[in-house]
N, C-alpha and C positions, 0 to 999 in steps of 0.2 A: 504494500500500500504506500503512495505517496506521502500519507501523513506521517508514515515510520520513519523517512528517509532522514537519513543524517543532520541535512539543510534545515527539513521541516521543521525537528526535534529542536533544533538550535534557534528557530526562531520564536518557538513556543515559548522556549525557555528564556528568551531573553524579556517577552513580555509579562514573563513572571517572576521577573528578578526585583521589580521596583516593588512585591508586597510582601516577599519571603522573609524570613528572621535572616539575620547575619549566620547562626549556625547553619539553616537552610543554602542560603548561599554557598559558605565555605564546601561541601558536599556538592553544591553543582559545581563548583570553579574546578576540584578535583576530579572528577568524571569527565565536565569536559576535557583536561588538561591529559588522563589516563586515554579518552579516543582519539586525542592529535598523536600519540604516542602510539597507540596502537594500529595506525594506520602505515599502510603503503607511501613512497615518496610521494605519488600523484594525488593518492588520495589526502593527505595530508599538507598540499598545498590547497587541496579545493577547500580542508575542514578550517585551516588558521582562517582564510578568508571570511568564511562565514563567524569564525568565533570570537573570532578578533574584539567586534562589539559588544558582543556580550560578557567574555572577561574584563574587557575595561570599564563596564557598568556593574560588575562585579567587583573589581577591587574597590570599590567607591563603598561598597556596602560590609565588607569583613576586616576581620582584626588584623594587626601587624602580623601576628605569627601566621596566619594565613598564608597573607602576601610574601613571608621568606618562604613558607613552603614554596607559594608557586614562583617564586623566582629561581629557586636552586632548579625548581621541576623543568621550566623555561630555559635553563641553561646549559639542558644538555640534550637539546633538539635541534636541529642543524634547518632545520624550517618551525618558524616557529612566528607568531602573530605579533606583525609590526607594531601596531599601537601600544601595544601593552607592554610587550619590551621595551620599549621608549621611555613608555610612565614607568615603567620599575626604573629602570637605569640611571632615571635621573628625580629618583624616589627622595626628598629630604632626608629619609629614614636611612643611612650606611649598612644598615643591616640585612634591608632591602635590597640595596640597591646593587650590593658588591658581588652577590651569586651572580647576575646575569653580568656587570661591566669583567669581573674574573674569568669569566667561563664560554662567554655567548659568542657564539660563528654565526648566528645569526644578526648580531649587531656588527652593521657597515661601519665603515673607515668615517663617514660622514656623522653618523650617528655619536661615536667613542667622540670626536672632534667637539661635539656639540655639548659633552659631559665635561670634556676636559677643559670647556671654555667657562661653562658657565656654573660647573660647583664646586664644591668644595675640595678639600684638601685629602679627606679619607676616600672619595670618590678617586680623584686620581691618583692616589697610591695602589686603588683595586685595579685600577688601567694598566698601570705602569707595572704589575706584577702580573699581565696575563702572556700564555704562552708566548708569543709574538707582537711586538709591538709594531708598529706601520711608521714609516718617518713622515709622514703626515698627522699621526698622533702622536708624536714622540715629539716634531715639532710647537705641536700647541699645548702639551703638555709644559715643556721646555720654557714655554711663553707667561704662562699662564700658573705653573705652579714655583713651589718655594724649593727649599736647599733638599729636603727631604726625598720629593720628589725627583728631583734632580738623582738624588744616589740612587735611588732604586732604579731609574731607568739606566744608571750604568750597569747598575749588580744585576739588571735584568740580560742577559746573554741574546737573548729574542728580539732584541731592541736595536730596529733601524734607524744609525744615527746617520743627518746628512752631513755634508761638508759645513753647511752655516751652523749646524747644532754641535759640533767639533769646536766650531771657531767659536760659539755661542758659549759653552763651557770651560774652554781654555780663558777667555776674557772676564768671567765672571768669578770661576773659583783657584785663578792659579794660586792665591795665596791660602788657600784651604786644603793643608796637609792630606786629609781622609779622603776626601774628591780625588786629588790629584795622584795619590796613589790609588785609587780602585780604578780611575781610568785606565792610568799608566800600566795596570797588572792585567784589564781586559784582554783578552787574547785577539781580540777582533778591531784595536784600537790600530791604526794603522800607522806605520812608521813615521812618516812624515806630521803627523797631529801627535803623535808619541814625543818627537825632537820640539817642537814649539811648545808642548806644553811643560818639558823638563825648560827650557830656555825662560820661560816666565816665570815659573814655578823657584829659578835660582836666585833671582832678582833679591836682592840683602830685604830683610825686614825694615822696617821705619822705625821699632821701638823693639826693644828686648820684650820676653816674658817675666810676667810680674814672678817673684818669688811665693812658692805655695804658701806659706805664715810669714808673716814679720820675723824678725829676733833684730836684739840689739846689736849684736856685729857685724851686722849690714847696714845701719843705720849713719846716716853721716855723722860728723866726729863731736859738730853741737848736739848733737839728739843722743845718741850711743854709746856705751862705752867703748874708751880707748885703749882696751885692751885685748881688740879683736886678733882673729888668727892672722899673722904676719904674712905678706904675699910671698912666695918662693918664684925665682929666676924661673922662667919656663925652659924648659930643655929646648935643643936647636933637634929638628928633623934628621933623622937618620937620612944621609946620600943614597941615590940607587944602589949605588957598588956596597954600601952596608947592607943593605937588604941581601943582594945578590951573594954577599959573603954569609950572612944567615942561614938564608932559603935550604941550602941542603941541610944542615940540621935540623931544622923544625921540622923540617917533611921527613926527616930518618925517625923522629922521634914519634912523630903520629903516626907515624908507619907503623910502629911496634908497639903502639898504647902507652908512650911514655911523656906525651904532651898534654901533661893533666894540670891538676890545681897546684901541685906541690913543686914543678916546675917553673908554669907560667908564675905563680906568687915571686919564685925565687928573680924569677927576671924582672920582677918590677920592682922588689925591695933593693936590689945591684942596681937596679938602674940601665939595665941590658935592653936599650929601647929600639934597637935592630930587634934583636929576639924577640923582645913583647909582643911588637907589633906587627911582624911575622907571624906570631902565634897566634895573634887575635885572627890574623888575615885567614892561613891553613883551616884553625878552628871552625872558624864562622859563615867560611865560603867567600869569604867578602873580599873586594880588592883592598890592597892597600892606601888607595889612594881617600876610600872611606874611612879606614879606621885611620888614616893620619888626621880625615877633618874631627872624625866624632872622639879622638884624644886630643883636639888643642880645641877646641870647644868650649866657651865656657858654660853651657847649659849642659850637664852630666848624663842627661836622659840617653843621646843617642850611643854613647860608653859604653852604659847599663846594660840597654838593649844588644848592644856588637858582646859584653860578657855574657847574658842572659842566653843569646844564640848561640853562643859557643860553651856554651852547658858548664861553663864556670860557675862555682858554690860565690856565696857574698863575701866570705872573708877573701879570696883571692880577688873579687869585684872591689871591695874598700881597698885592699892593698893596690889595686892597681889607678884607684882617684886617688888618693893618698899620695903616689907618689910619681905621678904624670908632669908636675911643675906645676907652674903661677898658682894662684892663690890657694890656700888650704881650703878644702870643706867647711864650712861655719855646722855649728853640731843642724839648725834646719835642714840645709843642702843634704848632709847626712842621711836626718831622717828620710828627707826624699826618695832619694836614691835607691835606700833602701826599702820604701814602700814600693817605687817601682819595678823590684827586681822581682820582690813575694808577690807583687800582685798579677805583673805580667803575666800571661800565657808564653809558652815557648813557640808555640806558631807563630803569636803575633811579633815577635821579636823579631823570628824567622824572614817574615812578610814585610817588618821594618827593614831588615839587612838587602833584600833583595830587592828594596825599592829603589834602596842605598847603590845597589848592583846597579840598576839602571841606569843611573842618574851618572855614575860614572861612566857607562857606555856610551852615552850623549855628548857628555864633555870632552870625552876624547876622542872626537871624532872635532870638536875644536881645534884648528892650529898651535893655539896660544896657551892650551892646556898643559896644566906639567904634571911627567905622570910614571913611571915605573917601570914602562915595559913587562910588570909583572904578571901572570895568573895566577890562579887557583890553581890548587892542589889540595886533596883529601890523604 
């Protein structure tokens, strides 16, 4: 019979959607959503069509929790009814709205654009974390959203970045350490946006970082007492040819597991800073030309981290700021240093040192770079 027919049914139901309870509803929005699903490709292009309206006269009348049902249910139908996907997607409700913007093949390039323009911040974070992002919405995301946003679309692997969204990022966050390395580690970030964004990324800072607490021995000399830690002469950089006269013993010694804590400590209480920093380098995988910037440094963090990678215990870490030159540790600095070592992860160190790697490869491919001639060795 004609009145049975799919269409029929659907129209019935729609003129009995404006008297039914909200639970009544909930129950048809479901049925309908279980025969778009149950049907053939063909036949479930003719059913969104007809149903289209009557779900979206139905979301009007059921609870939130309905509506994430049917948007998770909507988000993983590959045909699936234009209007309503629209209204979820660009739902005020993020709870709503993230099943379909995370998941839906049904939602066009056009559509994502038109979310990413005009809501919110958790809407485009759900954008920026789906399978594939389009460099059309990667674009207006890019536009349109904040710093947050921005990282997920690099940590997103899926995400078609164009040439202006390269240039767009290198210009906005080369002074933002975390950006510029997750870029910079992307595998898909391309050489030539790799070398410009290390080149900006080198550029000196305008102001130091503030000190984590006060103390009085960093205080100037009207404010603080005068009896702070006295500065020490900074050592002069080991020549190539010291390295080069090192290099075979620190690689004999790792060789045979004897380039431990009890070693390296020994070369920084002698003052053996060929050796040391050979050893950091072997250790840590790192060039030397890193570990000479992160030992004349005066902010200890990048040290820490080059001891933390190279699976050095803290008492060899303090011996080795201890007795690097210029100014002594003030007991804050101390503390620091020491928080940063317990609290690091050893990946992230890792991840620190190999940023570190890059940024050296960049530079020396500068003329005017001064540099070692050396590699790694394990």
């Amino acid at each position: 019979m004609m009145a049975n027919s799919p269409a029929d049914m659907l129209v019935e139901l729609e003129e009995a959607v404006a008297t039914c309870s909200p639970e009544r509803c909930a129950r048809i929005l479901s049925g309908i959503v279980r025969l778009i699903a149950s049907g053939s490709d063909k036949s479930q292009e003719l059913l969104v069509n007809v149903a289209d309206r009557v779900l979206l006269r139905l979301t009007e009348r059921v609870t939130p929790a309905a509506l994430i049902e049917l948007s998770e249910a909507l988000a993983g139908l590959n045909v699936a009814p234009q209007d309503t996907l629209r209204h979820l997607a660009s739902h005020e409700d993020p709870a709503i709205a993230r099943p379909v913007l995370l998941r839906s093949q049904a939602l066009s390039t056009a559509d994502l654009v038109a979310v990413a323009t005009s809501c919110g911040e958790t809407h485009q974070l759900a954008i920026s974390a789906r399978h594939g992002v389009e460099g059309a919405v990667a674009d207006s995301l890019l536009a349109h959203g904040a710093r947050a946003v921005h990282l997920a679309l690099i940590r997103n692997s899926g995400t078609q970045f164009s040439d202006a969204a390269f240039a767009l990022l290198i210009e906005t966050w080369a002074a933002d350490d975390e950006i510029t390395k997750t870029l910079a580690l992307r595998p898909s970030t391309p050489d030539i946006v790799l070398r410009k964004l290390l080149s900006a990324s080198s550029v000196p800072k305008a102001a130091p970082k503030p000190a984590a607490k006060p103390n009085a021995s960093v205080l100037p000399p009207a404010q603080g007492a005068a009896t702070g830690p006295a500065p020490v002469a900074p050592k002069p950089l080991p020549s190539p040819e010291d390295y080069a006269g090192a290099r075979p013993e620190i690689v004999a010694l790792n060789r045979v597991g004897k380039l431990n804590d009890s070693t390296v400590n020994r070369f920084a209480i002698r003052g053996e800073t060929a050796n040391l920093l050979t050893a950091l380098s072997v250790l840590s995988g790192t060039p030397i030309e890193i570990v000479e910037h992160v030992v004349t440094d005066e902010d200890c963090e990048g040290l820490v981290m080059a001891c933390r990678a190279s699976r050095l215990n803290w008492a060899t870490t303090l011996a080795i700021l201890s007795n690097r030159g210029g100014a002594r540790l003030s007991f804050a600095q101390r503390e620091r240093a020491q928080h940063i070592f317990e609290t690091v992860l050893l990946s992230t160190s890792q991840w620190t040192v190999r940023w570190g790697e890059i940024a050296a490869g960049a530079n020396t491919r500068d003329p005017g770079h001064r540099g070692t001639g050396m590699g790694n060795s394990r």
